[in-house]
C-alpha positions as CSV (number, residue, x, y, z in Angstrom):
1,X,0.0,0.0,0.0
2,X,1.3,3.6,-0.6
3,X,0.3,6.6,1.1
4,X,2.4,9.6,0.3
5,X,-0.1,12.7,1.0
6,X,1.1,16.0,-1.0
7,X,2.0,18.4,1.1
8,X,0.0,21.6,-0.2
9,X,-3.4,19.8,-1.5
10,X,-3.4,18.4,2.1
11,X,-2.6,22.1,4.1
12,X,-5.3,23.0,1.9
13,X,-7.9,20.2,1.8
14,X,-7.7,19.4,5.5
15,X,-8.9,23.0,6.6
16,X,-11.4,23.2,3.9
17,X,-12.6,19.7,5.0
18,X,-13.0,21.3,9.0
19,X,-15.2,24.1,7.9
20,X,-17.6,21.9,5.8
21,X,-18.1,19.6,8.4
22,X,-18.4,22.7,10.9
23,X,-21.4,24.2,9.3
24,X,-23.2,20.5,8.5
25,X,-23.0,20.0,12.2
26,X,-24.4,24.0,12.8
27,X,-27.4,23.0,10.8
28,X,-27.9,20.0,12.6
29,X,-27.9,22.0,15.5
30,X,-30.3,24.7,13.8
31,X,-32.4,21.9,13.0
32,X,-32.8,20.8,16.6
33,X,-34.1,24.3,17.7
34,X,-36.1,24.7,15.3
35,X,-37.8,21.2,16.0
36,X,-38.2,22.4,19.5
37,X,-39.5,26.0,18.3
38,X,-42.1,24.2,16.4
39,X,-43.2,21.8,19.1
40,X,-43.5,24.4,21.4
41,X,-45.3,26.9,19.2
42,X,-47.7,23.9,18.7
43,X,-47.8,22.8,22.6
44,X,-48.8,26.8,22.9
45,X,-51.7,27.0,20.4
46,X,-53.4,23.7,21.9
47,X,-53.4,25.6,25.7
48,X,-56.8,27.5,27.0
49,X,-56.1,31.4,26.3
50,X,-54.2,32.6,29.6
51,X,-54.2,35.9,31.1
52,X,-51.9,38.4,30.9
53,X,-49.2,38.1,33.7
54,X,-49.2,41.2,36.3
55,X,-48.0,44.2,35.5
56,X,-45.5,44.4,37.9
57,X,-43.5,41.6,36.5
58,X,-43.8,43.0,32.7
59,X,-40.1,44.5,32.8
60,X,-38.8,40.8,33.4
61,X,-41.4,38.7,31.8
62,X,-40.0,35.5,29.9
63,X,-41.0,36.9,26.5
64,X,-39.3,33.9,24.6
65,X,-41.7,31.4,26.4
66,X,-45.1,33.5,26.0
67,X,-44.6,34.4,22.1
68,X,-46.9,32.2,20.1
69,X,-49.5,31.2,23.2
70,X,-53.0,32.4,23.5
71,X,-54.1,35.0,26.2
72,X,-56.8,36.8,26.4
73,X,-57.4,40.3,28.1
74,X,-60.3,42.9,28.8
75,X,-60.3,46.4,28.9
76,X,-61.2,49.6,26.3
77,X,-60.2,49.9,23.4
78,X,-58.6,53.8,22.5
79,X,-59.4,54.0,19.2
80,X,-58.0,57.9,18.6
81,X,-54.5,56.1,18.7
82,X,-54.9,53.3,16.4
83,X,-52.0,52.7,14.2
84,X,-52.1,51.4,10.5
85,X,-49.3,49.2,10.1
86,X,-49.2,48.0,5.7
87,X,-47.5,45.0,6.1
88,X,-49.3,42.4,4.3
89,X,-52.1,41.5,2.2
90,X,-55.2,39.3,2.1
91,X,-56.0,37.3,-0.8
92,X,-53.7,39.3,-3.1
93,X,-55.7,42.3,-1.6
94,X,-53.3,45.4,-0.4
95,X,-54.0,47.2,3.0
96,X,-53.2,47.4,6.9
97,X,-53.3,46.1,10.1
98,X,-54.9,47.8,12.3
99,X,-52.9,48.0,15.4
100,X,-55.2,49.5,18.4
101,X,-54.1,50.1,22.1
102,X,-56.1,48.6,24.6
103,X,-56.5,50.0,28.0
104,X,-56.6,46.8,30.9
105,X,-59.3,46.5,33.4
106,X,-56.7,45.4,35.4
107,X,-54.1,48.7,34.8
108,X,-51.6,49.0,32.0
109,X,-51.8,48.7,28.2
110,X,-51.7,46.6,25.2
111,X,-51.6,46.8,21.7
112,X,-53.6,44.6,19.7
113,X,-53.4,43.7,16.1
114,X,-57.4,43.4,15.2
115,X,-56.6,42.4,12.1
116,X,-56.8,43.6,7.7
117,X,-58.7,45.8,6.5
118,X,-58.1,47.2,2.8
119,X,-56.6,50.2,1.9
120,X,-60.1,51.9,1.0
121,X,-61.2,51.0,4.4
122,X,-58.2,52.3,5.9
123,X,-60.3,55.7,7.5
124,X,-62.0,54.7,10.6
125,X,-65.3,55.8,8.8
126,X,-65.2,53.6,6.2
127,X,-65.5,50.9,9.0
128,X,-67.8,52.4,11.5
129,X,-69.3,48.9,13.2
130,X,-65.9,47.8,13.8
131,X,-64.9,50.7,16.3
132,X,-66.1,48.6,19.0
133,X,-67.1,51.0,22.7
134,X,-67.0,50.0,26.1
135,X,-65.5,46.9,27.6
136,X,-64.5,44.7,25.3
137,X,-62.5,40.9,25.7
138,X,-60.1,40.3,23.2
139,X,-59.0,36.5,22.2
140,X,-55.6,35.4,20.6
141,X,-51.8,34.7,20.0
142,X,-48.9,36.8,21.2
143,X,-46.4,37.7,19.4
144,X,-43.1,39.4,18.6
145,X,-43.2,41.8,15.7
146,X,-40.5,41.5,13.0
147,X,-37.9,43.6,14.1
148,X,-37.4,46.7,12.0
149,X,-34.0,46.7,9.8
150,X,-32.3,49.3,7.8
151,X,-34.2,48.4,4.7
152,X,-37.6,49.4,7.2
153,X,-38.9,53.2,6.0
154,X,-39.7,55.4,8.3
155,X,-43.2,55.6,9.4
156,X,-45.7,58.8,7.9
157,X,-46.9,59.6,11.5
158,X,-48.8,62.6,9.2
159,X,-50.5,59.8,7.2
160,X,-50.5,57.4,10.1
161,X,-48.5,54.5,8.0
162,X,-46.0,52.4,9.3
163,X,-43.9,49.8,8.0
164,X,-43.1,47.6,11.4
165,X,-44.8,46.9,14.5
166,X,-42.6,46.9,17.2
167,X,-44.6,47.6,20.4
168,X,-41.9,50.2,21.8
169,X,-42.3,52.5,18.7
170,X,-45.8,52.2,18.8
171,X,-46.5,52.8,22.5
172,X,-44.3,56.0,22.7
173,X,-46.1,57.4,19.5
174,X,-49.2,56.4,20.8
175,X,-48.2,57.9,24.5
176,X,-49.0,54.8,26.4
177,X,-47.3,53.4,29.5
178,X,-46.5,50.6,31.0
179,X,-47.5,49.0,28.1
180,X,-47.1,45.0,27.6
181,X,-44.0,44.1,25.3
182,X,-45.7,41.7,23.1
183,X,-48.1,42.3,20.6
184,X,-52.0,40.5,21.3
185,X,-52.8,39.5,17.7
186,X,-56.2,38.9,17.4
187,X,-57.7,36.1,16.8
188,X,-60.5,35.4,13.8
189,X,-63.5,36.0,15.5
190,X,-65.8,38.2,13.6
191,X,-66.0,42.1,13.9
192,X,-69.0,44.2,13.4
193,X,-69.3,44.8,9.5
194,X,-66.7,42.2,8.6
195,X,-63.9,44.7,9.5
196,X,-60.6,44.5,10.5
197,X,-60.4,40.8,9.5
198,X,-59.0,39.0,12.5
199,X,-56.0,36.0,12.3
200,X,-53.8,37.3,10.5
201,X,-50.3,35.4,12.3
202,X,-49.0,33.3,9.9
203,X,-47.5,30.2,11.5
204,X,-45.8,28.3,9.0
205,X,-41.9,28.2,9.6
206,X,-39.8,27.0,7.6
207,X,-37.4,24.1,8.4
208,X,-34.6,23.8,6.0
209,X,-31.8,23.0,7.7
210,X,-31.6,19.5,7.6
211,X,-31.1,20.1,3.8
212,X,-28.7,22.6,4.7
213,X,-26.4,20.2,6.4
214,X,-26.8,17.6,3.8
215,X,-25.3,20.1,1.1
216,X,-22.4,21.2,3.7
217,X,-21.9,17.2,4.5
218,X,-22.3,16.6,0.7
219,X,-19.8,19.2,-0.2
220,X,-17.1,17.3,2.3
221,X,-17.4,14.2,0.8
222,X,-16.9,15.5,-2.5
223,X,-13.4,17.5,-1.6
224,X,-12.5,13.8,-0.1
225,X,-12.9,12.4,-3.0
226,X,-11.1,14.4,-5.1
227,X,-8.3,15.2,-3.1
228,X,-8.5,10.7,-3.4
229,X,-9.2,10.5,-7.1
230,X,-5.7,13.5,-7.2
231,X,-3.7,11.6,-5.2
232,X,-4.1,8.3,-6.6
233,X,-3.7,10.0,-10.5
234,X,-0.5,11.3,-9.3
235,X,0.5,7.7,-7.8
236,X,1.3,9.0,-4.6
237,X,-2.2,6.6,-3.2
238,X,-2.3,3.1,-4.3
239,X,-3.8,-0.3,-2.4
240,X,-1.1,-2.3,-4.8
């Protein structure tokens, strides 16, 4: 048998070979939280809507393991300080969410997300039933808004048009405090004249990662084989 190993294809392969294995076995490890991301989103949606935890213990609340359950809180809605948030659309339809703070019964604020409405029902006339009075309870799933990036615009306060939803931004336009830092989306129950249209969290995630690490794995058995198939052209491999 010979086994000579070139110096410079190996100081290059052998590196090369670390890093490919490195990010399969990352994936892998994405792949396990995401796993556990899903099962706990779905462990979440199957629980009874919970009530909001007490205010007091807002500043320090484990926002990682309440995103993606269902709560459900009372209290008046302010409808002067509604936000319209154009995010998304429904059925290929353009328009906003309506993004609405919500006073407590119990003290406190927060927002909800009541839901689409299109962009020629974005004045609050055009959708009169929906502006709900009094006390109202409101059923659904928190959530953490997509953080704003660079790429975000800045929102027309004149117009009353944002791009993001993150509940800080909102709240100090809006002038509320304390206000609850997760964001109530509501659920799909129906609103007086149809509008805003309730639901709206989308809860597919994707899970590509085993994939991932089957290209980075994939990748590191091809470089060993060529740096094989190189070394045994140049004779410096042989099983003779």
């Amino acid at each position: 048998m010979t086994f000579r190993p070139m110096l410079w294809p190996t100081l290059l392969s052998v590196p090369a070979l670390a890093i490919l294995i490195g990010l399969g076995n990352w994936q892998m490890d994405r792949l396990a939280w995401k796993e556990g991301l899903i099962a706990q989103i779905e462990a979440g949606l199957e629980a009874a809507p919970a009530a909001l935890p007490p205010g007091s213990t807002w500043a320090d609340a484990d926002l990682e393991a309440l995103t993606y359950t269902p709560a459900e809180v009372s209290g008046r809605f302010a409808h002067d300080r509604e936000a319209h948030v154009y995010l998304s659309s429904l059925e290929g339809q353009p328009g906003y969410h309506v993004v609405t703070p919500l006073e407590l019964a119990t003290g406190g604020w927060v927002l909800i997300d009541r839901g689409f409405v299109p962009i020629s029902r974005k004045e609050q006339a055009m959708r009169a039933p929906g502006q709900i009075d009094g006390e109202v309870t409101v059923a659904g799933i928190l959530i953490e808004p997509e953080a704003r990036n660079s790429f975000t615009p800045d929102p027309d306060l004149n117009g009353n048009i944002w791009y993001h939803r993150t509940v800080g931004d909102l709240a100090a336009v809006a002038g509320i405090a304390p206000v609850f830092p997760l964001l109530l989306d509501a659920g799909p129950a129906a609103n007086p004249g149809g509008l805003p249209v309730g639901g709206q969290t989308r809860l597919e995630l994707r899970n590509p990662h085993l994939g991932y690490a089957m290209t980075w794995y994939g990748l590191a058995a091809t470089l060993v084989a060529v740096w094989l198939a190189f070394h045994v052209a140049k004779g410096r491999i042989s099983l003779r």
